[in-house]
C-alpha positions as CSV (number, residue, x, y, z in Angstrom):
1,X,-71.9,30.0,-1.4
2,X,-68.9,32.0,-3.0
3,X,-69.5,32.4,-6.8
4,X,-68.5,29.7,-8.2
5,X,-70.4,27.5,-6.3
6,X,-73.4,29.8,-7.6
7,X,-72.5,29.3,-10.9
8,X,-72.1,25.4,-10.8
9,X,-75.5,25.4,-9.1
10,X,-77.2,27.6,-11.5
11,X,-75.8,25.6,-14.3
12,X,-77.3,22.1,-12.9
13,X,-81.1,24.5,-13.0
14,X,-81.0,26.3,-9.2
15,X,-82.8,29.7,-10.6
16,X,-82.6,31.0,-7.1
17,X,-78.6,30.0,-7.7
18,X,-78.9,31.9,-10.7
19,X,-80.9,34.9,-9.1
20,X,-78.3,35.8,-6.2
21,X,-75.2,35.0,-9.3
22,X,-76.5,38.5,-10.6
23,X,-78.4,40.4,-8.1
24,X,-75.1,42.1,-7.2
25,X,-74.9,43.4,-10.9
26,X,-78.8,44.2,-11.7
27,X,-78.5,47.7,-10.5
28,X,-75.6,48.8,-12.7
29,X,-77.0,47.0,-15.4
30,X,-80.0,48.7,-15.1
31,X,-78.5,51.7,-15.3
32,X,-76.4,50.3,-18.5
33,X,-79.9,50.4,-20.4
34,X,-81.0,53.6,-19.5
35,X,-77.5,55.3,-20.8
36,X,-78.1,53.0,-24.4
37,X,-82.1,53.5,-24.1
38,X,-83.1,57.1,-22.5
39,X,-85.5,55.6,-21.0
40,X,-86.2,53.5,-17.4
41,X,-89.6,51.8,-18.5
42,X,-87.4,50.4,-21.8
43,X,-84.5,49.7,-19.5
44,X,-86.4,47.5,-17.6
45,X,-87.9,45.8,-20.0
46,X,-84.6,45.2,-21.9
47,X,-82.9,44.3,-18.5
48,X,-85.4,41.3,-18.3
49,X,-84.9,40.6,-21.4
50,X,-81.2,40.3,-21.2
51,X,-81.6,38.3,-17.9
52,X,-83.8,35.6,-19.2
53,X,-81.4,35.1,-22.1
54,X,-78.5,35.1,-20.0
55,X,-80.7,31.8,-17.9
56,X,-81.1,30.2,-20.9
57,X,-77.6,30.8,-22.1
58,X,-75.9,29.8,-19.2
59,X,-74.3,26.7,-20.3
60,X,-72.6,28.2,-23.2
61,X,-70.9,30.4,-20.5
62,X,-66.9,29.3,-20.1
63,X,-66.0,31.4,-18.2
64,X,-63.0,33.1,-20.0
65,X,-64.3,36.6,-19.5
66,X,-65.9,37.9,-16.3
67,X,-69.3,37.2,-15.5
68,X,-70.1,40.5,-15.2
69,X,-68.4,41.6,-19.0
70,X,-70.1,38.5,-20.2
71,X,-73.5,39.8,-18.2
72,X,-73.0,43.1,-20.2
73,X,-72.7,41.8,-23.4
74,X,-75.9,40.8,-23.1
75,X,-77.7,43.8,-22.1
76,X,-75.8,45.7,-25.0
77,X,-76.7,43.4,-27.4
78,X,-80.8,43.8,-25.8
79,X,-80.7,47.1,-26.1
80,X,-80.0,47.1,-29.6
81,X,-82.4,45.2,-30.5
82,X,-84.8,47.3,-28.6
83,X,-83.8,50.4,-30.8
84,X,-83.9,48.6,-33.7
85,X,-87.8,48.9,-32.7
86,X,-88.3,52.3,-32.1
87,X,-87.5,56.0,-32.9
88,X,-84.6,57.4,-30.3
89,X,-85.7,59.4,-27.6
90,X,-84.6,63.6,-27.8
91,X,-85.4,66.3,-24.9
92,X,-87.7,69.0,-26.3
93,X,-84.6,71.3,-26.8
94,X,-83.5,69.1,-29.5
95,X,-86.9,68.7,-30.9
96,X,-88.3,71.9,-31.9
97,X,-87.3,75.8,-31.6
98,X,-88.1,77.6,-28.4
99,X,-91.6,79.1,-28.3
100,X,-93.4,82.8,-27.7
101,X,-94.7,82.5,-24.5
102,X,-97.6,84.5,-26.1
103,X,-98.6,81.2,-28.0
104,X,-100.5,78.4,-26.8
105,X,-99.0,75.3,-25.8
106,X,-98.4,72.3,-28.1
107,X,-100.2,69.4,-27.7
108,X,-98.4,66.1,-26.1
109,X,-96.7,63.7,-28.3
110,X,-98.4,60.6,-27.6
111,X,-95.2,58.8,-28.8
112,X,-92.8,57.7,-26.6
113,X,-89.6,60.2,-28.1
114,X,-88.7,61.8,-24.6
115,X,-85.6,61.2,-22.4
116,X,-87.1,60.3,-19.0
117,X,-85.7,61.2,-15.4
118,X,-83.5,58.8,-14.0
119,X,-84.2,58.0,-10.0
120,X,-80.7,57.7,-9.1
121,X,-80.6,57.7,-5.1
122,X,-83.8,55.2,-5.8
123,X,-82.1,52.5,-8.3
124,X,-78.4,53.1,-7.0
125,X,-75.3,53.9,-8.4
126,X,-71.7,53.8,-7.5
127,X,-69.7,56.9,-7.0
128,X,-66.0,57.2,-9.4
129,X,-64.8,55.4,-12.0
130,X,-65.9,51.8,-13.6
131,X,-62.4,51.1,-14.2
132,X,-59.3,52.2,-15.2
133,X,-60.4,52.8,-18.7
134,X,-63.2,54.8,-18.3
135,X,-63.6,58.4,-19.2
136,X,-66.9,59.3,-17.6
137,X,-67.8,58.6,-13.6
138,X,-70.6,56.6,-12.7
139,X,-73.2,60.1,-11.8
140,X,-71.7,62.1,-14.7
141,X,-72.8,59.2,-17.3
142,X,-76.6,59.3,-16.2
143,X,-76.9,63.1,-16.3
144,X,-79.6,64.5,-18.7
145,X,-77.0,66.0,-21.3
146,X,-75.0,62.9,-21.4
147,X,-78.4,60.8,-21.9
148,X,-79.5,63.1,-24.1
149,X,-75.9,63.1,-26.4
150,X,-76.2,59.6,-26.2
151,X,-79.2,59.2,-28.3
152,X,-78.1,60.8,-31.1
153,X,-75.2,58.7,-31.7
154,X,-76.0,55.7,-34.0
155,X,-76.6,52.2,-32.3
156,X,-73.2,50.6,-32.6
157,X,-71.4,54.1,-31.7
158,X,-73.4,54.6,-28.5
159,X,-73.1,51.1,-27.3
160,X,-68.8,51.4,-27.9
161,X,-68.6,54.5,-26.4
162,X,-70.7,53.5,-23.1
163,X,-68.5,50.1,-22.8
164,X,-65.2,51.9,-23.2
165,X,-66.0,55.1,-21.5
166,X,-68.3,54.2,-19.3
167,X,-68.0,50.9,-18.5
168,X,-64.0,50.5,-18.2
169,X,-64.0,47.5,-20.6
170,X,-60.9,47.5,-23.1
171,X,-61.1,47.5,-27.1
172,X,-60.2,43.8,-27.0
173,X,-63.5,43.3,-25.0
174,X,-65.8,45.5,-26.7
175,X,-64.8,44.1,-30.0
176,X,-66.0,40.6,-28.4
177,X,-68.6,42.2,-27.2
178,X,-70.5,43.8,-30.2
179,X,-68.6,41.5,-32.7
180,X,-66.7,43.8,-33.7
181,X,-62.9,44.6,-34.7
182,X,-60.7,46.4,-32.8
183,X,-59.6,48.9,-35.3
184,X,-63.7,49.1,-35.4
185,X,-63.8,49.8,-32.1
186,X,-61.2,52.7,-32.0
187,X,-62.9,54.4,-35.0
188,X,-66.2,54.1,-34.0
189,X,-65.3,55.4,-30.4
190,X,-63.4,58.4,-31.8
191,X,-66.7,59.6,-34.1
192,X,-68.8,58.9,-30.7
193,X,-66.3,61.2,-29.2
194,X,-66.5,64.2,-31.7
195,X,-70.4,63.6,-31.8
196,X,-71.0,63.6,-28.2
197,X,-68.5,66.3,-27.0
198,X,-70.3,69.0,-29.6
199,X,-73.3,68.6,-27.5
200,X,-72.2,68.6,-24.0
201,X,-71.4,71.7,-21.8
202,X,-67.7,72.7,-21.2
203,X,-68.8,71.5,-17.2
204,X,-70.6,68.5,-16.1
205,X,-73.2,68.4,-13.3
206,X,-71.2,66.6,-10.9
207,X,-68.1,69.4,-11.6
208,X,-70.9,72.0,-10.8
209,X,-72.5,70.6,-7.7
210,X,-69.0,69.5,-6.7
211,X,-67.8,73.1,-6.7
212,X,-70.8,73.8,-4.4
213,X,-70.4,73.0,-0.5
214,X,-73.5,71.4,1.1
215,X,-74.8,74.9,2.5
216,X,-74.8,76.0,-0.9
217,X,-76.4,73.3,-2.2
218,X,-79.1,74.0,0.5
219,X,-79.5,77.8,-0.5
220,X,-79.8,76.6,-3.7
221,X,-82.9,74.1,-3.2
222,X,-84.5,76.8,-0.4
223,X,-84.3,79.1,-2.1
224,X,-85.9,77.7,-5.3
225,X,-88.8,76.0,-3.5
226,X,-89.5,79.4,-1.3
227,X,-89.6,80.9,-5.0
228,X,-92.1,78.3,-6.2
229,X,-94.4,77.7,-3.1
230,X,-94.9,81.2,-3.1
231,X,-95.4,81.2,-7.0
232,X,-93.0,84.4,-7.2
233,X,-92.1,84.7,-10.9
234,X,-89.4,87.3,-10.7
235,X,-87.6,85.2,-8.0
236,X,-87.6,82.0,-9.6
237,X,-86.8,83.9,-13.3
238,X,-83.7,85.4,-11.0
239,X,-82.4,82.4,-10.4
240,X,-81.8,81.7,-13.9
241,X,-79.0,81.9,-16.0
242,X,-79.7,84.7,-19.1
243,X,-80.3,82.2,-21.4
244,X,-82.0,80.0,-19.0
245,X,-84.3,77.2,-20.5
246,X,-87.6,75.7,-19.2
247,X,-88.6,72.1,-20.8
248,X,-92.0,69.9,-20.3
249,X,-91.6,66.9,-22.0
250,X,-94.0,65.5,-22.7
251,X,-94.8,69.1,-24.2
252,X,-92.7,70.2,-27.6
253,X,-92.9,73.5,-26.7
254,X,-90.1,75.1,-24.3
255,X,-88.7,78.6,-23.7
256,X,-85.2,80.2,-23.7
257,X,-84.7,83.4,-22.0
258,X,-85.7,84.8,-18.5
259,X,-88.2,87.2,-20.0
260,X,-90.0,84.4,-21.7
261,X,-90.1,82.0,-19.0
262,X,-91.7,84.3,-16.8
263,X,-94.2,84.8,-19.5
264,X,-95.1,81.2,-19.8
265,X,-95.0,81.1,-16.0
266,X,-97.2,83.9,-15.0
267,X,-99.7,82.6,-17.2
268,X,-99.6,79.0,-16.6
269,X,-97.9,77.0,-14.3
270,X,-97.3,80.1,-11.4
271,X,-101.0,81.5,-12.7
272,X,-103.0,82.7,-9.4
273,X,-105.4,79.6,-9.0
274,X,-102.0,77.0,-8.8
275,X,-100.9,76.4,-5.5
276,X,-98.0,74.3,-5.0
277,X,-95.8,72.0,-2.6
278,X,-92.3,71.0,-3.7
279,X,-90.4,67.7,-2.0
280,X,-86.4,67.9,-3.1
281,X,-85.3,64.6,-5.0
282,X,-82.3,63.8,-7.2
283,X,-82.2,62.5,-10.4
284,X,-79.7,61.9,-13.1
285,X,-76.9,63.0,-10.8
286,X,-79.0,66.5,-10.5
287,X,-80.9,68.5,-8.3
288,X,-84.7,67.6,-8.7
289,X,-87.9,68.4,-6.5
290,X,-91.5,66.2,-6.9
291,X,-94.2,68.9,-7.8
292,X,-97.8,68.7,-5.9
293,X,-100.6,71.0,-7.6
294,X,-103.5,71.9,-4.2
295,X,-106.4,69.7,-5.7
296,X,-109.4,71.6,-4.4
297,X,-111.9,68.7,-5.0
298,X,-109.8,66.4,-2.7
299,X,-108.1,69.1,-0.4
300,X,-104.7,67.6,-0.7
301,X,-101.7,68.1,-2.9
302,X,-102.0,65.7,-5.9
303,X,-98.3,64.8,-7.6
304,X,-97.8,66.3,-11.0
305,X,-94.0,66.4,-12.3
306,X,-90.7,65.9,-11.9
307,X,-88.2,68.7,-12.5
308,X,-84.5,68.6,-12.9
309,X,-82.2,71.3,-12.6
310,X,-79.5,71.8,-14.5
311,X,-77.0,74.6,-13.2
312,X,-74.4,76.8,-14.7
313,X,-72.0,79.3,-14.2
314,X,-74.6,82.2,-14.1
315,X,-77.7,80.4,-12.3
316,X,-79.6,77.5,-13.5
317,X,-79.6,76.6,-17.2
318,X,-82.3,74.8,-17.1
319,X,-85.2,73.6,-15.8
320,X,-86.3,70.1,-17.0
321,X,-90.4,69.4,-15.9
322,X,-91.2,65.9,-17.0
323,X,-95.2,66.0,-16.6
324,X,-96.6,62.8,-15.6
325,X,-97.9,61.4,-11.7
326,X,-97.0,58.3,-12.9
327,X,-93.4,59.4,-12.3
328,X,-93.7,60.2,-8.4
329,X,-93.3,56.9,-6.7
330,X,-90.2,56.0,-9.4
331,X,-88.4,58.1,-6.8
332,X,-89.7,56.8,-3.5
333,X,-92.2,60.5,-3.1
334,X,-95.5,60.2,-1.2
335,X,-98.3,59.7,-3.4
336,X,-99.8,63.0,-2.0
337,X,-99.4,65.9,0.3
């Protein structure tokens, strides 16, 4: 059945009707509240949320705007409740200073306040432009410093600026959208603008990697998980740009500088008794790698982390390591090694 026929039968109560009307849009949706949320366990929750509504608001569809703008709507508006509930998620960079390596380590936040990796290759997304009015390309608009900008942008502002630049959709349909105006719109986007442009670097990841030819993407990833297996310090601290980073959320405390990452690494995660596998991923657009600490008890590799690069002009800028097994089979890795 073409769509129309889909959308007659979902109207008259076909849910399966109703399930293959959107299936074609759930993955981009899905990826519509992780940019507004920072997070993929509250994207999919919103995401449901936004479906079932959309089931039980089906009738009042007309059909003057696109299914999929009128889809959208509905997430946006999901998500907004959803932030109304709860405190906006930061990388540790934007949390608290950088740390002496010298120090101990912070303990945890049990609250959820951290961006989280997005599986990209896993969940799917399109490569260009939304549309003709969008600003940002599909990979560039899930990349950590995007997601990360986004979330400090109030509710309204974030939402506008992800439909318009994002998204492709004009002021006219944004306005509809959040009910809104359109001078609204146009204000809020330009302050969204200023806001998010302060925060991002002069390069995005896909400009980087794109620069890049696949050998030297290879050398790149080689080269960093020789570095690691082998726990060599100085050559993973070479790799770094000089003001390199190195992140754990769910951990506050980070470090900035080569010398102080190979502090903390030396005595922690590279420390003699860690032995390590590494499997290449991608996430967020990025370069990532599933981590695998040797688990003497078991005599395998047990998953630990998920780290995402994020390069620069003099070497990686930093490395993101979100701590948590949970997070391995998000992007399709084997449970062990």
């Amino acid at each position: 059945m073409n769509d129309v026929r889909l959308l007659e039968a979902a109207r008259a109560g076909d849910e399966d009707a109703f399930a293959r009307l959107v299936e074609p849009h759930r993955r981009a949706l899905h990826a519509h509240c992780y940019r507004m949320l920072g997070s993929v366990a509250d994207a999919e929750d919103a995401l449901q949320d936004a479906l079932l509504n959309a089931w039980r608001g089906l009738a009042k569809f007309e059909g003057r705007s696109s299914l999929r703008s009128w889809l959208y709507t509905i997430a946006t508006n999901a998500c907004l409740r959803a932030i109304e509930r709860r405190p906006k998620r930061v990388l540790p960079i934007d949390y608290a200073p950088a740390a002496d390596p010298h120090d101990g380590l912070a303990e945890p936040l049990v609250e959820s306040v951290w961006v989280e990796p997005y599986p990209d290759e896993t969940l799917g997304l399109e490569d260009g432009l939304a549309g003709p009015e969008a600003r940002y390309e599909q990979r560039e608009s899930v990349e950590l410093a995007f997601i990360a900008a986004l979330q400090h942008l109030p509710a309204r502002q974030r939402a506008v600026l992800i439909l318009r630049d994002v998204l492709g959709f004009t002021a006219r349909e944004t306005a509809a959208a959040l009910e809104m105006s359109s001078p609204g719109v146009d204000s809020a986007l330009q302050r969204a603008h200023k806001a998010v442009d302060e925060r991002l670097p002069d390069r995005s990841q896909q400009a980087v990697l794109g620069s890049l030819d696949d050998q030297g993407l290879r050398e790149i990833v080689d080269r960093y998980v020789d570095a690691f297996e082998r726990a060599d310090v100085d050559a993973v601290v070479e790799m770094l740009a000089a003001d390199g980073a190195f992140t754990m959320p769910p951990l506050p405390t980070w470090y900035r500088g080569r010398e102080a990452v190979a502090a903390f690494l030396k005595g922690h995660v590279l420390a003699s008794e860690n032995r390590w596998r590494l499997v290449p991923a991608r996430a967020n657009g990025q370069l990532a790698f599933g981590n695998y600490r040797w688990d003497e008890e078991r005599e395998t590799f047990r998953p630990r982390s998920i780290s995402v690069l994020t390069l620069g002009r003099g070497g990686i800028a930093e490395i993101t390591t979100f701590l948590g097994p949970e997070l391995i089979p998000r992007f399709g890795l084997p449970n062990e090694l």
